[in-house]
C-alpha positions, 0 to 999 in steps of 0.5 A: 266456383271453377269458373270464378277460380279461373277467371281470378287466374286470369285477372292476375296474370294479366296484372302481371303482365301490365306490371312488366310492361310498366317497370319496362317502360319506367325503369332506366336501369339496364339490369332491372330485375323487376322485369323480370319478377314480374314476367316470372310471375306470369310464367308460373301463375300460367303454369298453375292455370294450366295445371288447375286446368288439367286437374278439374277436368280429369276431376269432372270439374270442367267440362268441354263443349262440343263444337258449334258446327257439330 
């Protein structure tokens, strides 16, 4: 269930992204504040991964893996 949670994030972060990249490359418009929406977005579903992230692991959630050179 982590795992399709972290991927979902993943995924709409990169929507995200490619949807910044769009209305930056479409937009004519010096002042266009759908840039800079998007890249928000992006920002703040980050700052969620990484705080899911940190909750799933001191919950036992996750797991690291060791190194493979161990």
């Amino acid at each position: 269930m982590t795992t399709v949670l972290i991927i979902a994030f993943l995924l709409a972060i990169i929507a995200s992204l490619g949807a910044g990249l769009y209305f930056l490359m479409t937009e004519r418009e010096a002042e266009s504040r759908k840039v800079f929406y998007a890249l928000s977005w992006r920002v703040g579903l980050q700052a969620l991964l990484i705080i899911f992230l940190a909750v799933a692991f001191f919950a036992g959630w996750i797991e690291p893996h060791g190194s493979p050179l161990d």
